[in-house]
C-alpha positions in Angstrom: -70.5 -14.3 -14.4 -72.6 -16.4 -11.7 -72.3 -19.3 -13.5 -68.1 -19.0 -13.1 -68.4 -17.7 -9.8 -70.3 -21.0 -8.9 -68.1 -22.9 -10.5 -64.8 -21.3 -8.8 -67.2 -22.1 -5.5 -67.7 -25.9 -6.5 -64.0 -26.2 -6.9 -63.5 -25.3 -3.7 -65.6 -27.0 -2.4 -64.6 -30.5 -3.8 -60.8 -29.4 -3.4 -61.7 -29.0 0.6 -63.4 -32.4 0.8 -60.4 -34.0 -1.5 -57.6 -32.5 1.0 -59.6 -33.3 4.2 -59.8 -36.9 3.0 -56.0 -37.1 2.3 -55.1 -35.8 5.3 -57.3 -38.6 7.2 -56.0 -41.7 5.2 -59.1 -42.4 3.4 -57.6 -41.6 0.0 -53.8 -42.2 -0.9 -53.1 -38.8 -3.2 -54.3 -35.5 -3.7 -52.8 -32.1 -5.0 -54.7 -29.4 -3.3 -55.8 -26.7 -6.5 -56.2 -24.0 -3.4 -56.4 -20.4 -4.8 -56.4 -21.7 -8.2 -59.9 -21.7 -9.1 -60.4 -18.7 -10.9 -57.6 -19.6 -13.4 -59.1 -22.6 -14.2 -62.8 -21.5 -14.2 -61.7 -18.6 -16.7 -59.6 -20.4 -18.7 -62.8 -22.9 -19.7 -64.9 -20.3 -19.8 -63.2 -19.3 -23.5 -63.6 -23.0 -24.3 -66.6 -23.9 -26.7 -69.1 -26.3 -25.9 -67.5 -28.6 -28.1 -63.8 -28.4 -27.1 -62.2 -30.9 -24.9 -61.0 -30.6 -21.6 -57.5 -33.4 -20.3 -57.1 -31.9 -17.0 -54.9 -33.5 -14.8 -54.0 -32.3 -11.2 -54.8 -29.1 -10.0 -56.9 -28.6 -13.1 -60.0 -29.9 -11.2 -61.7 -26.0 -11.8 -61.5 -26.5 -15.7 -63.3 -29.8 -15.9 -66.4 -28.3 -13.4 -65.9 -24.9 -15.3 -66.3 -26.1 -18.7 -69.1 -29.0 -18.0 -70.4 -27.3 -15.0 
């Protein structure tokens, strides 16, 4: 439970640097994931070590979640 608690933290941490550079120019794109982190921490949580994880925007949460 930590671990996906740290994980959900992590996301939003990275998701608040992300949108902070966007908003000052110094990247061109970004899809804020803002109050989606526990659906994607959860959702790799079920995943097995082994499974493999295409996440594309806004899925930032299952990538940290599942390799954390």
């Amino acid at each position: 439970m930590m671990k996906m608690y740290e994980a959900m933290t992590r996301t939003h941490i990275m998701d608040r640097i992300m949108f902070d550079a966007q908003r000052q120019g110094r990247i061109s794109f970004y899809m804020s994931n803002s109050g989606e982190e526990a659906a994607q921490v959860g959702s790799a949580a079920a995943l097995h070590e082994e499974d493999l994880v295409w996440a594309q925007y806004r899925e930032a949460g299952e990538s940290i979640g599942h390799n954390g």
